[in-house]
CHARMM internal coordinates of N, CA and C (Angstrom, degrees):
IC EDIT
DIST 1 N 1 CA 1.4424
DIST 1 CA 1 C 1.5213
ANGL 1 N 1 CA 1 C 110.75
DIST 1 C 2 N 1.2007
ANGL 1 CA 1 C 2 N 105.63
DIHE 1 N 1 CA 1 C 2 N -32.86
DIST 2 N 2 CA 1.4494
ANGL 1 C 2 N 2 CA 107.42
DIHE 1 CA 1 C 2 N 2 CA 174.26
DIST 2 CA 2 C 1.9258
ANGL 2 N 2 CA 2 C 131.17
DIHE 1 C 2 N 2 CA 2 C -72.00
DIST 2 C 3 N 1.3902
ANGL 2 CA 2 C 3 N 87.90
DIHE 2 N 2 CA 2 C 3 N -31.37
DIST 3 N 3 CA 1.8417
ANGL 2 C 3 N 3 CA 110.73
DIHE 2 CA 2 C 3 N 3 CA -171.80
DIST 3 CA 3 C 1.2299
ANGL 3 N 3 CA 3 C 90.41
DIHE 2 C 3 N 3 CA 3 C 82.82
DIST 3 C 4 N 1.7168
ANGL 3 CA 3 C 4 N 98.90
DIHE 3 N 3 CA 3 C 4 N -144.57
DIST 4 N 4 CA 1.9380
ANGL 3 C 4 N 4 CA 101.60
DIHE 3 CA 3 C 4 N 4 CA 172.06
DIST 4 CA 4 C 1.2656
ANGL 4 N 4 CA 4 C 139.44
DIHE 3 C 4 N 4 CA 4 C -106.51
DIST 4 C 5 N 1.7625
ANGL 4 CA 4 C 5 N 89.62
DIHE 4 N 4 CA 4 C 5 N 31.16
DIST 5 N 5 CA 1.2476
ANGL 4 C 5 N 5 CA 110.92
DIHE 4 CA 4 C 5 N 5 CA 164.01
DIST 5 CA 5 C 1.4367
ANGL 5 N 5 CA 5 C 132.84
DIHE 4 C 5 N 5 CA 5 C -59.93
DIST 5 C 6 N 1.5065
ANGL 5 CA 5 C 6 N 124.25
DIHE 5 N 5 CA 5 C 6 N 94.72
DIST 6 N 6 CA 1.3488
ANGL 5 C 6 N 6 CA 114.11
DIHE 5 CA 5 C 6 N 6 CA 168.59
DIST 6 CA 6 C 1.5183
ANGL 6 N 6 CA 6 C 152.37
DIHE 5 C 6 N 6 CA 6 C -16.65
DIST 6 C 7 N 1.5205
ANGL 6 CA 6 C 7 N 84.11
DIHE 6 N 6 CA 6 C 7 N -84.77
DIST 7 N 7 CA 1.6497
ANGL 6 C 7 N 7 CA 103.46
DIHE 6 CA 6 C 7 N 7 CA 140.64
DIST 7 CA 7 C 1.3162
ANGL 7 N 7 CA 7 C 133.04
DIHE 6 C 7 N 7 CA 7 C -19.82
DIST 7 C 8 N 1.0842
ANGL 7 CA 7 C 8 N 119.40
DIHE 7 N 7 CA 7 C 8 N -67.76
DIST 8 N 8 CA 1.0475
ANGL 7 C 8 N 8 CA 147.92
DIHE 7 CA 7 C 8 N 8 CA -132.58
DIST 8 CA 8 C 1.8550
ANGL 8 N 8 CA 8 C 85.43
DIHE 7 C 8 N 8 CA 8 C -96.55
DIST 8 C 9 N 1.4634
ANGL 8 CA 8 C 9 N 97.69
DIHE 8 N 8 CA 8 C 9 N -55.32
DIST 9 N 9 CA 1.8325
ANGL 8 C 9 N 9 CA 83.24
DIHE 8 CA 8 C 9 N 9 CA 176.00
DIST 9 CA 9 C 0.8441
ANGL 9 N 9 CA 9 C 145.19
DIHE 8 C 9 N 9 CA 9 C -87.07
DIST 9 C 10 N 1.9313
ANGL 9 CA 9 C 10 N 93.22
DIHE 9 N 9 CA 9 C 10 N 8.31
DIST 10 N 10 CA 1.7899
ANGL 9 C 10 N 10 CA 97.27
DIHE 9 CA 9 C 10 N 10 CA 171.19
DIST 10 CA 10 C 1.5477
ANGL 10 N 10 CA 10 C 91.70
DIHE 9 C 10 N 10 CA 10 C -76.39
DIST 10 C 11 N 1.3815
ANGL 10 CA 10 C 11 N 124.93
DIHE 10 N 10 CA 10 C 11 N -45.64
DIST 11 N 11 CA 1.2925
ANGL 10 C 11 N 11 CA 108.50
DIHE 10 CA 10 C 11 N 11 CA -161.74
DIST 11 CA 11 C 1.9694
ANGL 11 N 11 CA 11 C 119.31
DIHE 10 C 11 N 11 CA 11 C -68.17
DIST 11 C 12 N 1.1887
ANGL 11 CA 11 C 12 N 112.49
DIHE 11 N 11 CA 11 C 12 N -16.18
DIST 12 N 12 CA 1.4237
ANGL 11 C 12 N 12 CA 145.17
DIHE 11 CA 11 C 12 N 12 CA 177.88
DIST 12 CA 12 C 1.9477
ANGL 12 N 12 CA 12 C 94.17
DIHE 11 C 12 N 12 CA 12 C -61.02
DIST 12 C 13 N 1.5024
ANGL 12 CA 12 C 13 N 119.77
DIHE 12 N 12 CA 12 C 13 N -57.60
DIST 13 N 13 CA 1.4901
ANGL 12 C 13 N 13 CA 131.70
DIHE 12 CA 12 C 13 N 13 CA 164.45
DIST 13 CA 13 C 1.3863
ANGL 13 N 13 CA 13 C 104.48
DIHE 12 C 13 N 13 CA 13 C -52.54
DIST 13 C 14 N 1.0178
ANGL 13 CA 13 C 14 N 145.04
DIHE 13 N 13 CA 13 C 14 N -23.70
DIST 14 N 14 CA 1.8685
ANGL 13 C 14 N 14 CA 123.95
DIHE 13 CA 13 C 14 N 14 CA 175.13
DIST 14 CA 14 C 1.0598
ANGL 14 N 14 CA 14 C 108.99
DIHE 13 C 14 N 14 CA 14 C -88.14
DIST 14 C 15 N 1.2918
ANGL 14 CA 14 C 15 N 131.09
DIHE 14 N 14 CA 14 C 15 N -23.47
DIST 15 N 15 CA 1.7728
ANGL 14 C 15 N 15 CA 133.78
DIHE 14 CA 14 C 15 N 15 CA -163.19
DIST 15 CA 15 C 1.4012
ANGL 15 N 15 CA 15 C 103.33
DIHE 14 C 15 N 15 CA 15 C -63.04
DIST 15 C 16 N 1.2016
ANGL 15 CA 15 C 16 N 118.43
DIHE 15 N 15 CA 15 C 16 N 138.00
DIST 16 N 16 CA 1.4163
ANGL 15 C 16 N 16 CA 120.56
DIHE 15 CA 15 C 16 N 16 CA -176.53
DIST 16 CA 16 C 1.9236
ANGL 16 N 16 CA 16 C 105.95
DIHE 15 C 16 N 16 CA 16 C -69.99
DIST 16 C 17 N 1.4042
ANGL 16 CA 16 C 17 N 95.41
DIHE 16 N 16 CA 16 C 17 N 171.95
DIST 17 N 17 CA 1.7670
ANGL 16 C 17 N 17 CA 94.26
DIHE 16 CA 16 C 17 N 17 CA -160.79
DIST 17 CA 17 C 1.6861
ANGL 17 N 17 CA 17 C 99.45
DIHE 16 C 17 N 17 CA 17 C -59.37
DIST 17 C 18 N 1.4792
ANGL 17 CA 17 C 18 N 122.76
DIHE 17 N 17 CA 17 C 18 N -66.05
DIST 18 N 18 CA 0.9685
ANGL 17 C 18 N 18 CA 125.41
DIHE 17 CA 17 C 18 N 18 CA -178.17
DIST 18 CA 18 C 1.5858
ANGL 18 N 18 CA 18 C 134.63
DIHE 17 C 18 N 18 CA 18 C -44.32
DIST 18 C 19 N 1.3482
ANGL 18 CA 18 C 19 N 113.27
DIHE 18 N 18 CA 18 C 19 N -29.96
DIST 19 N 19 CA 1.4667
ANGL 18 C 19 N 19 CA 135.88
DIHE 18 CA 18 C 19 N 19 CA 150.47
DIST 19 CA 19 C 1.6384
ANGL 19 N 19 CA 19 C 92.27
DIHE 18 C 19 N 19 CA 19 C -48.64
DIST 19 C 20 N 1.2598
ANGL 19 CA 19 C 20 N 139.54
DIHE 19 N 19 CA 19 C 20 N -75.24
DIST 20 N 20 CA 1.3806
ANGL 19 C 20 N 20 CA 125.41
DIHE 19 CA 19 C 20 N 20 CA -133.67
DIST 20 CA 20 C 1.6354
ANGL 20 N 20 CA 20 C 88.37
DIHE 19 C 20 N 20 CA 20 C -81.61
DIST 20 C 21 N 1.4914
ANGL 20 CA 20 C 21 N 112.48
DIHE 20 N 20 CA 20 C 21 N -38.68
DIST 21 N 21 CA 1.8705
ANGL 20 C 21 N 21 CA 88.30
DIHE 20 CA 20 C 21 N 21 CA -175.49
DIST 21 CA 21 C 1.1273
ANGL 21 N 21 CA 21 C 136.22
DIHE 20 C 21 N 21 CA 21 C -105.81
DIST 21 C 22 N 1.0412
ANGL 21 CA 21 C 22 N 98.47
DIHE 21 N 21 CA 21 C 22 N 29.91
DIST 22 N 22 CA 1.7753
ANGL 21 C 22 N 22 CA 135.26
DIHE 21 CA 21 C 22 N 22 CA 160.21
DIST 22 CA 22 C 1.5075
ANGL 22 N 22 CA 22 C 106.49
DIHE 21 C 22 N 22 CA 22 C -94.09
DIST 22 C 23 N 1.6150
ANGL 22 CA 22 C 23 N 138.52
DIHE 22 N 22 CA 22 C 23 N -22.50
DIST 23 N 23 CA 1.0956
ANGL 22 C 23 N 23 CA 129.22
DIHE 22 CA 22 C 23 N 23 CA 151.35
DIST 23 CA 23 C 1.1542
ANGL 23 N 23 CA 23 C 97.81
DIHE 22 C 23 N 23 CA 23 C -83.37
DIST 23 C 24 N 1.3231
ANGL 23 CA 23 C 24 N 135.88
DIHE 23 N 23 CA 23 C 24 N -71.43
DIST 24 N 24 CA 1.6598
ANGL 23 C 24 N 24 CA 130.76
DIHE 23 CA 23 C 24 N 24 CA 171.99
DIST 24 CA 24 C 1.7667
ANGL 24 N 24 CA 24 C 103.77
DIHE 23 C 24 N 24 CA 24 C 12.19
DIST 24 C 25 N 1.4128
ANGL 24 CA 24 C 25 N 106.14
DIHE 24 N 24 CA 24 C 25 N -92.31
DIST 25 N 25 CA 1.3374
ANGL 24 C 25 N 25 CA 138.20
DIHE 24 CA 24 C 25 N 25 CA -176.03
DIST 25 CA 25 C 1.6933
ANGL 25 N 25 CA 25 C 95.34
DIHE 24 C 25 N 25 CA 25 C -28.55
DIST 25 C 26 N 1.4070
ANGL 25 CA 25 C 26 N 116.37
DIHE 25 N 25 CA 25 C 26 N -71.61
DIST 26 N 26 CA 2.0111
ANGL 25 C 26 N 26 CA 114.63
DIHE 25 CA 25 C 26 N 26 CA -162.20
DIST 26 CA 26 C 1.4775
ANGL 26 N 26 CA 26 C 91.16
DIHE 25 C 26 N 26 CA 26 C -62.17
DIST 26 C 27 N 1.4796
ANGL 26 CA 26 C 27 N 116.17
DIHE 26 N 26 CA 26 C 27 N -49.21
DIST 27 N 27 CA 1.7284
ANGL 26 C 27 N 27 CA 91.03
DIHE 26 CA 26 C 27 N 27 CA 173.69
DIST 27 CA 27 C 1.5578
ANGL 27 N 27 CA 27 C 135.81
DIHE 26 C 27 N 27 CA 27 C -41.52
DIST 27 C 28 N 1.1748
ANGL 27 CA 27 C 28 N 114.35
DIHE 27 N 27 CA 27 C 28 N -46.86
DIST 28 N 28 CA 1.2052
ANGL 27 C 28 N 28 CA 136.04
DIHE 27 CA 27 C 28 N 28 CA 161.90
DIST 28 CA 28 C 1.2832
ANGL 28 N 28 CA 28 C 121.06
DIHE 27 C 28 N 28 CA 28 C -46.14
DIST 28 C 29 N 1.3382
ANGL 28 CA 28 C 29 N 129.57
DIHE 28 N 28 CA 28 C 29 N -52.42
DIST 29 N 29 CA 1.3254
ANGL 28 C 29 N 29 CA 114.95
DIHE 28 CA 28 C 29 N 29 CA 156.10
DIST 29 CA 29 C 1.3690
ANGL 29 N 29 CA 29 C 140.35
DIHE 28 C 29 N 29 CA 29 C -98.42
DIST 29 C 30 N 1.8055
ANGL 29 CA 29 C 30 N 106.45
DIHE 29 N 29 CA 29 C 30 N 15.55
DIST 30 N 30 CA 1.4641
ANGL 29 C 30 N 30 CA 107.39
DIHE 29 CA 29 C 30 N 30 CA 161.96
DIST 30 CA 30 C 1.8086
ANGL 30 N 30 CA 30 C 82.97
DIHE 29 C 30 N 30 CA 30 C -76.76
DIST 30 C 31 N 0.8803
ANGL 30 CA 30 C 31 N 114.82
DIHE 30 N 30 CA 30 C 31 N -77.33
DIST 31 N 31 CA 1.9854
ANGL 30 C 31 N 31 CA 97.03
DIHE 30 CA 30 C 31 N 31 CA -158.10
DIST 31 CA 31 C 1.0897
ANGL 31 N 31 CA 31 C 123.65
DIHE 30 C 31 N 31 CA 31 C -31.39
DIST 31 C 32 N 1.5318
ANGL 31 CA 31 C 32 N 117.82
DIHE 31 N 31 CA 31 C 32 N -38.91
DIST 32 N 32 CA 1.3901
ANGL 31 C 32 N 32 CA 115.65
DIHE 31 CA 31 C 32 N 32 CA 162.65
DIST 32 CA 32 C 1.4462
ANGL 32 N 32 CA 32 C 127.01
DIHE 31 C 32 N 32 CA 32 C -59.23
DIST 32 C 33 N 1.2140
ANGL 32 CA 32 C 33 N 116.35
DIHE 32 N 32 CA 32 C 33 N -21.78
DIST 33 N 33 CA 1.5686
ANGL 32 C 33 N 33 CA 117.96
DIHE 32 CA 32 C 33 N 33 CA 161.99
DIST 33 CA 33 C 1.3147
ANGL 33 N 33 CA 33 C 111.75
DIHE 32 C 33 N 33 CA 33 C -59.32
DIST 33 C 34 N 1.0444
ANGL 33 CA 33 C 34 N 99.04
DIHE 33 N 33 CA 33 C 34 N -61.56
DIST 34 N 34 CA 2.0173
ANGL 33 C 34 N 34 CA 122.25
DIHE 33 CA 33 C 34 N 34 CA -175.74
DIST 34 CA 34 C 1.7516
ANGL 34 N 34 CA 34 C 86.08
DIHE 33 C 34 N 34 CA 34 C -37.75
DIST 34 C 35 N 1.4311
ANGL 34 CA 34 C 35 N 108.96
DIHE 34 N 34 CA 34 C 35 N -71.00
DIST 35 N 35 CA 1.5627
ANGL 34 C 35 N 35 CA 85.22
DIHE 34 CA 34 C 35 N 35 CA -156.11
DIST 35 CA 35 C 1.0604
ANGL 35 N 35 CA 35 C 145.03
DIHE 34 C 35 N 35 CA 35 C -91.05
DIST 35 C 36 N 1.8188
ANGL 35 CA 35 C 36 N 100.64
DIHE 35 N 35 CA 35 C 36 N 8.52
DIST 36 N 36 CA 1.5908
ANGL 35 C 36 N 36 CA 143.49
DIHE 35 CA 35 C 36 N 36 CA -164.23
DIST 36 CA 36 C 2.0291
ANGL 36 N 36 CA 36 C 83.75
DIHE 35 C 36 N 36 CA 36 C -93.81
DIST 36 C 37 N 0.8647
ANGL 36 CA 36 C 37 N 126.26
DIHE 36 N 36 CA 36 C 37 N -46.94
DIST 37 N 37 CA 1.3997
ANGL 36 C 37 N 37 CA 133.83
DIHE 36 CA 36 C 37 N 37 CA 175.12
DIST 37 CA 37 C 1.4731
ANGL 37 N 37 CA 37 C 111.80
DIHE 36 C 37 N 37 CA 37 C -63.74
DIST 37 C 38 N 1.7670
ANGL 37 CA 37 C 38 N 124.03
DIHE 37 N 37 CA 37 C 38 N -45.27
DIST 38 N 38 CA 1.5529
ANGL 37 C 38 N 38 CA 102.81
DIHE 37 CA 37 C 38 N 38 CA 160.35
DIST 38 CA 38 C 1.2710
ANGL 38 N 38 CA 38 C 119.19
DIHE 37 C 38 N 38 CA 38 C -91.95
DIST 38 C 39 N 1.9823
ANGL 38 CA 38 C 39 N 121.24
DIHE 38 N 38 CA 38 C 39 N 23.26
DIST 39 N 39 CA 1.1893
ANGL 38 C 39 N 39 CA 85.15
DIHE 38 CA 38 C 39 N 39 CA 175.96
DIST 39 CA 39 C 1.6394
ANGL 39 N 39 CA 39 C 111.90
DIHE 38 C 39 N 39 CA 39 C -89.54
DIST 39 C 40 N 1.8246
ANGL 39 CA 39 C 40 N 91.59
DIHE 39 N 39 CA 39 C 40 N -18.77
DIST 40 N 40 CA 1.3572
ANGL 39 C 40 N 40 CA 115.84
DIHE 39 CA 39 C 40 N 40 CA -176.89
DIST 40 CA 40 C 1.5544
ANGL 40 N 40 CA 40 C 121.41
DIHE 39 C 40 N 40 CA 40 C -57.07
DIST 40 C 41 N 1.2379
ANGL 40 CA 40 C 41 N 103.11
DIHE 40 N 40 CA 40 C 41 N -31.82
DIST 41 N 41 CA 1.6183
ANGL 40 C 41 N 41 CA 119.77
DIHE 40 CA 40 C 41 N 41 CA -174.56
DIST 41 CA 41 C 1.5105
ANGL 41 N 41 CA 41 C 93.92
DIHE 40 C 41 N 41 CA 41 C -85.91
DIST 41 C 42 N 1.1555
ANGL 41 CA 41 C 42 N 170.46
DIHE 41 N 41 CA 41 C 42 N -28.65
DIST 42 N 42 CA 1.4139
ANGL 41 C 42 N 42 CA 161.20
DIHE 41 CA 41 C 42 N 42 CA -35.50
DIST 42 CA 42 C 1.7715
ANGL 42 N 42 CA 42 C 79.45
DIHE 41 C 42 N 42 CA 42 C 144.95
DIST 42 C 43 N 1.2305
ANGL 42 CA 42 C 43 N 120.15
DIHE 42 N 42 CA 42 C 43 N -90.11
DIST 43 N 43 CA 1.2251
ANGL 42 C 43 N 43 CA 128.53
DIHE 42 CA 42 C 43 N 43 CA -175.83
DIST 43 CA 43 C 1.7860
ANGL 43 N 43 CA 43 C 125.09
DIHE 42 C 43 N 43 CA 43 C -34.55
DIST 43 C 44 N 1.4011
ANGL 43 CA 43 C 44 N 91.88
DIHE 43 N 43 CA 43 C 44 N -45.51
DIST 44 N 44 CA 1.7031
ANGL 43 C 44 N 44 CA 99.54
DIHE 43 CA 43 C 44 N 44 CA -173.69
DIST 44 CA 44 C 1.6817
ANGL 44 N 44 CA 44 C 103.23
DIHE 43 C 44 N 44 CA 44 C -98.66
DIST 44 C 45 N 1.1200
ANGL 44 CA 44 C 45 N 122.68
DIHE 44 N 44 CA 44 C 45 N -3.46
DIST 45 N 45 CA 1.3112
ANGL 44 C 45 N 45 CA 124.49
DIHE 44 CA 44 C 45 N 45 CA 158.84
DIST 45 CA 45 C 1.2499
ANGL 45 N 45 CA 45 C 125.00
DIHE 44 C 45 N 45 CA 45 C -74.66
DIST 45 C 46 N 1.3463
ANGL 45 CA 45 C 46 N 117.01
DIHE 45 N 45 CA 45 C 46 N -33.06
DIST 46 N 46 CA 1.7444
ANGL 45 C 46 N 46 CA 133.56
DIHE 45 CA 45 C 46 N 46 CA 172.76
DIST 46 CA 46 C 1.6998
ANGL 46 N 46 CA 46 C 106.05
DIHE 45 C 46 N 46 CA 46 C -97.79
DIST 46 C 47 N 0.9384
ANGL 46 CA 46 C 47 N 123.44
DIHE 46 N 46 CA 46 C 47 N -24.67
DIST 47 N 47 CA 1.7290
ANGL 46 C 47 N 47 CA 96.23
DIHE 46 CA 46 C 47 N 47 CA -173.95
DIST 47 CA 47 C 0.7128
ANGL 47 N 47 CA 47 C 118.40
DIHE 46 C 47 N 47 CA 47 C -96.01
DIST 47 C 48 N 1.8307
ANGL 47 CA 47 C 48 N 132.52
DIHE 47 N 47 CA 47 C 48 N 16.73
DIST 48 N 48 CA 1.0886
ANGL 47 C 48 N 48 CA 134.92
DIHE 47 CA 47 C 48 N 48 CA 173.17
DIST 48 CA 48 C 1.7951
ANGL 48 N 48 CA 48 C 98.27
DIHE 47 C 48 N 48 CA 48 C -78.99
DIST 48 C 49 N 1.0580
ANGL 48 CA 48 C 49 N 122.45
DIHE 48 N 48 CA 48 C 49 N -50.98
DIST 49 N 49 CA 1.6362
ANGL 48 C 49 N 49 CA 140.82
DIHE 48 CA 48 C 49 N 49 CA 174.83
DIST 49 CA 49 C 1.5635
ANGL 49 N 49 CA 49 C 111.52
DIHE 48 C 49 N 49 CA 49 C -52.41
DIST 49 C 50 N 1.3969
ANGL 49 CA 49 C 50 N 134.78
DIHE 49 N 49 CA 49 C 50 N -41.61
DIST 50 N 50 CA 1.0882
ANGL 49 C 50 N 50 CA 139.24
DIHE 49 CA 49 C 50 N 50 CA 169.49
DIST 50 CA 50 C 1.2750
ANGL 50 N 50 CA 50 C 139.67
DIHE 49 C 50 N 50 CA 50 C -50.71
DIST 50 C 51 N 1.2404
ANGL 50 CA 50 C 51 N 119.06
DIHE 50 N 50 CA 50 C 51 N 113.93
DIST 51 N 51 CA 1.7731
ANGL 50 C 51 N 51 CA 132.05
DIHE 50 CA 50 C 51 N 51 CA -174.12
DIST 51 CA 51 C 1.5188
ANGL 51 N 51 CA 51 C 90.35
DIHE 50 C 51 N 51 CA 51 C -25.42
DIST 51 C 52 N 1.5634
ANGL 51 CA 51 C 52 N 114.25
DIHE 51 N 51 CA 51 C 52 N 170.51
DIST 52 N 52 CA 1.3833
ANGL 51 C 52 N 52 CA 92.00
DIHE 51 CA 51 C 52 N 52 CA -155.26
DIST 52 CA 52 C 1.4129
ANGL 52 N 52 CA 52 C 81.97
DIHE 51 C 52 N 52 CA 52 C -107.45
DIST 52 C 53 N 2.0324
ANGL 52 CA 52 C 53 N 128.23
DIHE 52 N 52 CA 52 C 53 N -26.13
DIST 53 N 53 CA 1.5226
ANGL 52 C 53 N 53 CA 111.06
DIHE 52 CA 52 C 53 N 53 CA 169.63
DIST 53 CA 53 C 1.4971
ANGL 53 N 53 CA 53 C 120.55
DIHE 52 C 53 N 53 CA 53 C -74.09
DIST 53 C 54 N 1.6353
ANGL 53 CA 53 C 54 N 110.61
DIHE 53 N 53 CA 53 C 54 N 26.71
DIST 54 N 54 CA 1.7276
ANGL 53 C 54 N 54 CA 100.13
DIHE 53 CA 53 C 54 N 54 CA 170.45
DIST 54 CA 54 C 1.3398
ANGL 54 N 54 CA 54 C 88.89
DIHE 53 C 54 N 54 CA 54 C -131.53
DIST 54 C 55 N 1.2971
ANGL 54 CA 54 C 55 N 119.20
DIHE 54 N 54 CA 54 C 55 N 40.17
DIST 55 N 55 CA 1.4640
ANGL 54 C 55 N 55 CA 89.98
DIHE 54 CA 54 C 55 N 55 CA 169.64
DIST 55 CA 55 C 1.8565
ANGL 55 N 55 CA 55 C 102.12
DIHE 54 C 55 N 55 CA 55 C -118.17
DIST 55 C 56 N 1.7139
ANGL 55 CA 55 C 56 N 111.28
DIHE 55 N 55 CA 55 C 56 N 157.52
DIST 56 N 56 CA 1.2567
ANGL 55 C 56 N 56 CA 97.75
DIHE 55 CA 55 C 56 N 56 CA -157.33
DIST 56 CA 56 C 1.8819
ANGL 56 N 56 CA 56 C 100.60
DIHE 55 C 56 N 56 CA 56 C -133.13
DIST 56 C 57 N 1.0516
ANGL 56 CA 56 C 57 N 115.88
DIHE 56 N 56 CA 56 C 57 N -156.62
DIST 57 N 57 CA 1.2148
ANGL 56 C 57 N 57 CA 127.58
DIHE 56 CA 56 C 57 N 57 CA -156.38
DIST 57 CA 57 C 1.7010
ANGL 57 N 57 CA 57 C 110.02
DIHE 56 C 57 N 57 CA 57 C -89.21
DIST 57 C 58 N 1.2633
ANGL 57 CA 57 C 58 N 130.11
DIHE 57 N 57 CA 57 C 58 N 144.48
DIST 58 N 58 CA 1.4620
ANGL 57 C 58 N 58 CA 123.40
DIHE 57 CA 57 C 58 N 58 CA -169.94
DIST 58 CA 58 C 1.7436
ANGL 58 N 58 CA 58 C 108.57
DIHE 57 C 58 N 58 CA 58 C -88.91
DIST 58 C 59 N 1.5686
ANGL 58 CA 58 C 59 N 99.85
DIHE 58 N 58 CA 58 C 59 N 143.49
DIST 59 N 59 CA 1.6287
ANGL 58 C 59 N 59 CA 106.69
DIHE 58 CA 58 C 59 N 59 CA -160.34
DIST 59 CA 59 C 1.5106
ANGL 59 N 59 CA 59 C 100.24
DIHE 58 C 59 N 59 CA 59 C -48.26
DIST 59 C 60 N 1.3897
ANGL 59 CA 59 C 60 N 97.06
DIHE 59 N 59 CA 59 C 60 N 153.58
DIST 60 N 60 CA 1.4984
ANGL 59 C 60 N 60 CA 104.94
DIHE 59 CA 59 C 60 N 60 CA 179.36
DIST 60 CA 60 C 1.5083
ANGL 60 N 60 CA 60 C 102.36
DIHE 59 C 60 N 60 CA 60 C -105.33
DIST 60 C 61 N 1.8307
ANGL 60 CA 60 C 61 N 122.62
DIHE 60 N 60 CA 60 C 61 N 153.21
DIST 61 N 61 CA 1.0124
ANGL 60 C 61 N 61 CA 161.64
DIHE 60 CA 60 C 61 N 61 CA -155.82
DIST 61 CA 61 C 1.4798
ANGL 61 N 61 CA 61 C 99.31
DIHE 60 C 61 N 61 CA 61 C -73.73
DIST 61 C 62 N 1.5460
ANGL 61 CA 61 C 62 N 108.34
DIHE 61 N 61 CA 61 C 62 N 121.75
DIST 62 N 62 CA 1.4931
ANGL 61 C 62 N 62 CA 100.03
DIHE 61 CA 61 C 62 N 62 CA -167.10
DIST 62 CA 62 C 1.7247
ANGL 62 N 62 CA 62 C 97.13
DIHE 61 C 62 N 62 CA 62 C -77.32
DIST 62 C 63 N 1.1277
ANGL 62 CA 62 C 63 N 108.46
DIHE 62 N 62 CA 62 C 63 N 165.36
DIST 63 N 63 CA 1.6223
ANGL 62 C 63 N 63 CA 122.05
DIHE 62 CA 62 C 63 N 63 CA 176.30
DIST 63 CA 63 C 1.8562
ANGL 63 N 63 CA 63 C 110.85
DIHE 62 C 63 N 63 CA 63 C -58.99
DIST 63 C 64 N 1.3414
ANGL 63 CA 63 C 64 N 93.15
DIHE 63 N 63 CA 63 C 64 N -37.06
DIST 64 N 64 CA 1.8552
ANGL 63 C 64 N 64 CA 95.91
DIHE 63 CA 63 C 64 N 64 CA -179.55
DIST 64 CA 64 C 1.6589
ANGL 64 N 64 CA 64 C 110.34
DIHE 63 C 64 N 64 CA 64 C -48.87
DIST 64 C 65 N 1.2977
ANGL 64 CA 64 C 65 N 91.66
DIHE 64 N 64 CA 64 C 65 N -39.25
DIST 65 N 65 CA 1.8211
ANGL 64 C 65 N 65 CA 104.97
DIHE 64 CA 64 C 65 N 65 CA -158.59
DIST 65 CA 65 C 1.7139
ANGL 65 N 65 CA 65 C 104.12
DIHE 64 C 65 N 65 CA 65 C -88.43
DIST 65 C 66 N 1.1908
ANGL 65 CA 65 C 66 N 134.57
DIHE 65 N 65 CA 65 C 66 N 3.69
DIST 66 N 66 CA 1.4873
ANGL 65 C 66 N 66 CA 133.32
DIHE 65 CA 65 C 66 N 66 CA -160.29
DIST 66 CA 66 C 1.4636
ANGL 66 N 66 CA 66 C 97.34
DIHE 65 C 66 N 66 CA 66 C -121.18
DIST 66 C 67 N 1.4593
ANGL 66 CA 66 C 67 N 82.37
DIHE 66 N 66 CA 66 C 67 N 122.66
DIST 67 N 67 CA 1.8917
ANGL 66 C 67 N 67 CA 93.52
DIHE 66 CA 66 C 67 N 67 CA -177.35
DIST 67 CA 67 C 1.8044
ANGL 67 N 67 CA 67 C 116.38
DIHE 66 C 67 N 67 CA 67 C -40.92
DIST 67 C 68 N 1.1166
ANGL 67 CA 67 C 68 N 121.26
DIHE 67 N 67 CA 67 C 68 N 159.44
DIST 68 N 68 CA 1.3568
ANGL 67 C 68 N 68 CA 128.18
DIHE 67 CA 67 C 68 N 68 CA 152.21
DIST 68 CA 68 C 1.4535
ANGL 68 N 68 CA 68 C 108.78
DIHE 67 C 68 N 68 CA 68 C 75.98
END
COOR INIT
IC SEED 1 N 1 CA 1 C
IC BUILD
C-alpha cells in the first residue's frame, strides 16, 4: 500500500487491519482494470487481421471485477 515509500509505511503500519485490506482489495482491482483493459485493447486490435480459423474469443473478465 505504501510502494517504496518509507514514510508512507510507517504510517500504512497504524491503519487498523480492515482499513489496510479494504485498500489492499481497490488496489487489486485497479491493476486488474489496467490489465483487463490491455488485454482487451490487444485483442480487438489483432483479430481483425487473424486467419479467420485462428481467431479466438475476447479475454474474459477477471473474477475481482464481476459484481456479486
Amino acid at each position: 500500500m505504501a510502494g517504496w515509500d518509507y514514510d508512507q509505511a510507517r504510517r500504512v503500519a497504524r491503519w487498523p487491519l480492515r482499513e489496510l485490506l479494504l485498500a489492499f482489495l481497490e488496489h487489486m482491482r485497479d491493476r486488474a482494470v489496467e490489465a483487463y483493459r490491455w488485454d482487451v485493447l490487444t485483442w480487438a486490435v489483432l483479430e481483425p487481421h487473424r486467419k479467420e480459423e485462428s481467431r479466438g474469443k475476447p479475454p474474459k473478465v477477471p473474477d475481482i471485477l464481476k459484481k456479486g
